[in-house]
PyMOL Python script that loads the backbone (N, CA, C, O; Angstrom):
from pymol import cmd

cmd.read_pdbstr("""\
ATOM      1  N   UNK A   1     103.198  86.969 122.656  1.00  0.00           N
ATOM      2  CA  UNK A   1     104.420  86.773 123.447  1.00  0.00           C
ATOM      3  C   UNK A   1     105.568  87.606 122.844  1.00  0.00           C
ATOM      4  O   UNK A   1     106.219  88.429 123.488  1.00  0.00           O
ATOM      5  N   UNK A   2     105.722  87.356 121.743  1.00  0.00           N
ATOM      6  CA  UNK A   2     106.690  88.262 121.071  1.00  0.00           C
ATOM      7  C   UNK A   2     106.832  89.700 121.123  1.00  0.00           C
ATOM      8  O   UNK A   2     107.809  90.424 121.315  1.00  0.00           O
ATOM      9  N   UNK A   3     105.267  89.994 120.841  1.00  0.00           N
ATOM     10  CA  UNK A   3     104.996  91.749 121.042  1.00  0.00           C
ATOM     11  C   UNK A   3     105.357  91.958 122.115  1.00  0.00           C
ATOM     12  O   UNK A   3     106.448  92.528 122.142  1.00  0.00           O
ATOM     13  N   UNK A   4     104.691  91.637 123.565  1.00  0.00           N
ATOM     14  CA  UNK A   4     104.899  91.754 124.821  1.00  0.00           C
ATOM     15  C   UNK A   4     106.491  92.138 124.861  1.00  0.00           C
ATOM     16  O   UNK A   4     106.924  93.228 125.234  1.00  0.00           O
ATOM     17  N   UNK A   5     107.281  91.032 124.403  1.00  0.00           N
ATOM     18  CA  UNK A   5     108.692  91.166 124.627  1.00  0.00           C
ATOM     19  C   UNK A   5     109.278  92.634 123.881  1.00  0.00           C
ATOM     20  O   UNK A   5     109.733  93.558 124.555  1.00  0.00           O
ATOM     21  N   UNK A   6     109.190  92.662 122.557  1.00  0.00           N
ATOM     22  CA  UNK A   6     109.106  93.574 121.329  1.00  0.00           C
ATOM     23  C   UNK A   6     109.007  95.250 122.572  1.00  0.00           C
ATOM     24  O   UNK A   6     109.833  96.157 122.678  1.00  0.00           O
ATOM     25  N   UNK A   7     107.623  95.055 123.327  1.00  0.00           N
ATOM     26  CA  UNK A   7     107.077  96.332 124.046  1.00  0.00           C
ATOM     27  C   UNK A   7     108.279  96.219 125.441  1.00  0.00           C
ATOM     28  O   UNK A   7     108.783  97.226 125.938  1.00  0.00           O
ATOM     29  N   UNK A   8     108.551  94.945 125.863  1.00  0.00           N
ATOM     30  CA  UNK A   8     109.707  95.203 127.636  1.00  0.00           C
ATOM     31  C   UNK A   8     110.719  95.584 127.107  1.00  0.00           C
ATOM     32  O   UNK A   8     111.485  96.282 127.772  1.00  0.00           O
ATOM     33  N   UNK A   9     111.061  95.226 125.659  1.00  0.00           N
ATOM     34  CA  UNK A   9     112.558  95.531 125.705  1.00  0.00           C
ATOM     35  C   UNK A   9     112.838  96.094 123.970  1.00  0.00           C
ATOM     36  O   UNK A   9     112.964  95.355 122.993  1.00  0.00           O
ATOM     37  N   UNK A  10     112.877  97.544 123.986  1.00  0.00           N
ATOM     38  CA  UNK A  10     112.912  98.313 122.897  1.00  0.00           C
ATOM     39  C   UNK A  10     114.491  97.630 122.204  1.00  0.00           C
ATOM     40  O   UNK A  10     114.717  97.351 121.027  1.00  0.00           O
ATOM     41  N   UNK A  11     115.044  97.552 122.923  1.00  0.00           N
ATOM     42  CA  UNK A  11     116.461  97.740 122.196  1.00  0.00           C
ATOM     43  C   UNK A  11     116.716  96.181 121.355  1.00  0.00           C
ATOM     44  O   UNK A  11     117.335  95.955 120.315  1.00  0.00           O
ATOM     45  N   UNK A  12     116.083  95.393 122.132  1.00  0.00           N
ATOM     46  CA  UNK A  12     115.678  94.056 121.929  1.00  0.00           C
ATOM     47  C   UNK A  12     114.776  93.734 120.503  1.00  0.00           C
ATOM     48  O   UNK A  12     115.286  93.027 119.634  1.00  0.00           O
ATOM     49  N   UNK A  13     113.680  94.188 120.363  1.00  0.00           N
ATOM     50  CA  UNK A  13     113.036  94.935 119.855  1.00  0.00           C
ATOM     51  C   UNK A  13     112.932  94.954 118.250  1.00  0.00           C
ATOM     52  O   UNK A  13     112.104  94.342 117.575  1.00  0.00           O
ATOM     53  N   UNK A  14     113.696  95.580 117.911  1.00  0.00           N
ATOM     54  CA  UNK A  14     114.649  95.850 116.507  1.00  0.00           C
ATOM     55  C   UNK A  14     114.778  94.278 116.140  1.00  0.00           C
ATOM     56  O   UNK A  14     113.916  93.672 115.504  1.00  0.00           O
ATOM     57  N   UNK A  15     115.914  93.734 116.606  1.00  0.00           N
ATOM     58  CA  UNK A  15     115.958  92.628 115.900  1.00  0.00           C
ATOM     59  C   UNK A  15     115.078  91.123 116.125  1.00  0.00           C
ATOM     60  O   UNK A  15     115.673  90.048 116.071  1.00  0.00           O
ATOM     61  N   UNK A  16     113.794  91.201 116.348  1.00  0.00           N
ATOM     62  CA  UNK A  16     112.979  90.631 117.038  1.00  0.00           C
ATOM     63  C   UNK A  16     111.868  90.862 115.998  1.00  0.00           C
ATOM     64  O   UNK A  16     111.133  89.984 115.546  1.00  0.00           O
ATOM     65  N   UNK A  17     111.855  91.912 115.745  1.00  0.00           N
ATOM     66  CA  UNK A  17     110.685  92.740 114.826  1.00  0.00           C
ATOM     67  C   UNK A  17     111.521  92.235 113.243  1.00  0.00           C
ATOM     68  O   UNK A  17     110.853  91.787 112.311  1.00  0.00           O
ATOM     69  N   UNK A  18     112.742  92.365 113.175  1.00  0.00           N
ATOM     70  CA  UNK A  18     113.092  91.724 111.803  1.00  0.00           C
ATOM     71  C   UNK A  18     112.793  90.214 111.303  1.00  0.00           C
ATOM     72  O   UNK A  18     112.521  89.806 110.174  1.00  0.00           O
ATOM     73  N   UNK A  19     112.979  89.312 112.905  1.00  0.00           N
ATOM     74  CA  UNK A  19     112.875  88.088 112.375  1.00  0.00           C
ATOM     75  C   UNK A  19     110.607  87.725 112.522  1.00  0.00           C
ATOM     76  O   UNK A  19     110.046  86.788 111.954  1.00  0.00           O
ATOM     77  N   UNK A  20     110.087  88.494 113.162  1.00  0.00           N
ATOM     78  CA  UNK A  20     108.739  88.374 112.883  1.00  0.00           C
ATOM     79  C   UNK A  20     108.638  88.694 111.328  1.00  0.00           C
ATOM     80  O   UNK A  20     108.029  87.863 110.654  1.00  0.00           O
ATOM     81  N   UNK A  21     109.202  89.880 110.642  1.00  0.00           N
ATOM     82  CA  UNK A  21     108.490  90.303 109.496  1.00  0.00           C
ATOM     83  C   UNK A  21     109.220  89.119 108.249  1.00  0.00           C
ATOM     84  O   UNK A  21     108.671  89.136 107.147  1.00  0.00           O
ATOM     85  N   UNK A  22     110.447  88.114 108.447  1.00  0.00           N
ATOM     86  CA  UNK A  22     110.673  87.560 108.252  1.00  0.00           C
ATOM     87  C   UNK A  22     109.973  86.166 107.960  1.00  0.00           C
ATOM     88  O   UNK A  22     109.805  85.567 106.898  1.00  0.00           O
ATOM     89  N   UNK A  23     109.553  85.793 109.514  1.00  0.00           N
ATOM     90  CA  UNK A  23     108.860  84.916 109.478  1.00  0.00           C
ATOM     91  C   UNK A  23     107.133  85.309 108.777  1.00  0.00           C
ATOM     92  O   UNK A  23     106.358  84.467 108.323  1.00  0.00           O
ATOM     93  N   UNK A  24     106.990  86.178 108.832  1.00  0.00           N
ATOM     94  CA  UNK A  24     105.426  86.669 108.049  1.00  0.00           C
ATOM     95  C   UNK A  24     105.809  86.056 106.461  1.00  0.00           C
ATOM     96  O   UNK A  24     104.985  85.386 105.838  1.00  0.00           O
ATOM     97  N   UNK A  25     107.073  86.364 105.951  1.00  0.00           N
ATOM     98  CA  UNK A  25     107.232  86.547 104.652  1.00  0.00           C
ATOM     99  C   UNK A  25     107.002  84.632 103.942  1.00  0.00           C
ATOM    100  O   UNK A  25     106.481  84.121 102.951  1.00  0.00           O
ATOM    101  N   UNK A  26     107.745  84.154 105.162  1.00  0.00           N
ATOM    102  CA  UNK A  26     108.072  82.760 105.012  1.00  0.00           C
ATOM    103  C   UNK A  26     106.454  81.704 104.773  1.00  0.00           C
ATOM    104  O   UNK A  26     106.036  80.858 103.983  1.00  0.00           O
ATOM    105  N   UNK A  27     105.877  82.587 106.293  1.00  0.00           N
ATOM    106  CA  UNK A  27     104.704  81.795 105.843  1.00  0.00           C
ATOM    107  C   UNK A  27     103.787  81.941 105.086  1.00  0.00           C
ATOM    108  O   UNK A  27     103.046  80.989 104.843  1.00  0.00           O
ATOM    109  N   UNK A  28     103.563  83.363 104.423  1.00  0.00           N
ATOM    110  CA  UNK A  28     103.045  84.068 103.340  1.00  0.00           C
ATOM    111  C   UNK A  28     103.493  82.686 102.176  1.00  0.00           C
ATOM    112  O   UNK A  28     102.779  81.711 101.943  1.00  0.00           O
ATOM    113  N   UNK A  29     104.806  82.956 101.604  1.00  0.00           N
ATOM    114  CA  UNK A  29     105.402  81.945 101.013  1.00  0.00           C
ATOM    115  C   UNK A  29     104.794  80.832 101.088  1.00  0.00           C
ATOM    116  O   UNK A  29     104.106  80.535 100.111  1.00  0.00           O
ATOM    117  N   UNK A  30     104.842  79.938 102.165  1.00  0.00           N
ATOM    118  CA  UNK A  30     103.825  79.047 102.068  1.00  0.00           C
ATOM    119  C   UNK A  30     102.669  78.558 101.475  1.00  0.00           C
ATOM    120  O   UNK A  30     102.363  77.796 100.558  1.00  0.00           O
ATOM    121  N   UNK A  31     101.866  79.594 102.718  1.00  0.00           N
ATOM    122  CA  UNK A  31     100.478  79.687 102.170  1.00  0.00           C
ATOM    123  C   UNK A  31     100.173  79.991 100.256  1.00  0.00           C
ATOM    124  O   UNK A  31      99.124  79.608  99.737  1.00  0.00           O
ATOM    125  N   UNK A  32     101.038  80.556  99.622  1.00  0.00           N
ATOM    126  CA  UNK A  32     100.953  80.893  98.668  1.00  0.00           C
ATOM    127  C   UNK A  32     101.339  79.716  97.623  1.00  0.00           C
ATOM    128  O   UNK A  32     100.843  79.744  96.497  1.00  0.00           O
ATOM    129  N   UNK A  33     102.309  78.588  98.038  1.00  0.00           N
ATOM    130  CA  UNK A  33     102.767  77.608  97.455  1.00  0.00           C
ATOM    131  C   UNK A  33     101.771  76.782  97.331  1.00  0.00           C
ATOM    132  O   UNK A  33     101.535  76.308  96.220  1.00  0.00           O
ATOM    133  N   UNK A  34     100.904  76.406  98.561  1.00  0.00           N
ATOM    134  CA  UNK A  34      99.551  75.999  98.890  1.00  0.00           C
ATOM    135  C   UNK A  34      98.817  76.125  98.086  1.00  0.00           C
ATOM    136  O   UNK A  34      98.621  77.073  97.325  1.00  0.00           O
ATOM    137  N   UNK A  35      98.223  74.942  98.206  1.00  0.00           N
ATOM    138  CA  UNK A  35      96.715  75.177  96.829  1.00  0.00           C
ATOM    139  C   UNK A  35      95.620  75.959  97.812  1.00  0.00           C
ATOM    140  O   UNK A  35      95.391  75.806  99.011  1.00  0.00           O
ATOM    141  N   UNK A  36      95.093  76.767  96.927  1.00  0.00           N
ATOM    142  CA  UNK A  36      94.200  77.598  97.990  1.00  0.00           C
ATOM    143  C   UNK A  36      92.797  77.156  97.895  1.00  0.00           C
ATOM    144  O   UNK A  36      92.079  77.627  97.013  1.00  0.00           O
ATOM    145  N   UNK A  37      92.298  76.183  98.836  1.00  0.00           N
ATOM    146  CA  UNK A  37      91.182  75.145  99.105  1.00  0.00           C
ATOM    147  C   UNK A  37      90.978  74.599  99.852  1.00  0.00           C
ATOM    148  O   UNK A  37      89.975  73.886  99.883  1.00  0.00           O
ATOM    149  N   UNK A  38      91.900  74.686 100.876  1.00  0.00           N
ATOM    150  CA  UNK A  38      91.624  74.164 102.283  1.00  0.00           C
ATOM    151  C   UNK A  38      90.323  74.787 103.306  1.00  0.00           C
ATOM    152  O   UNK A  38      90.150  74.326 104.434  1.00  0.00           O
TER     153      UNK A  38
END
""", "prot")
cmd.dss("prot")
cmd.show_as("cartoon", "prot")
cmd.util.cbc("prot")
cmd.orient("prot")
């Protein structure tokens, strides 16, 4: 859904693509806080 949007609207786009790589970082973070054993 995001990409889709990311691809209709370039200008849009930009700051859309900051808060995805954002949110990647966050849940990276997570997962990493996480005991890894699930």
């Amino acid at each position: 859904m995001a990409r889709r949007q990311d691809t209709a609207t370039p200008s849009k786009g930009l700051p859309c693509r900051r808060l995805t790589a954002g949110t990647r970082m966050a849940f990276r973070r997570k997962l990493a806080d996480q005991p890894t054993g699930t």
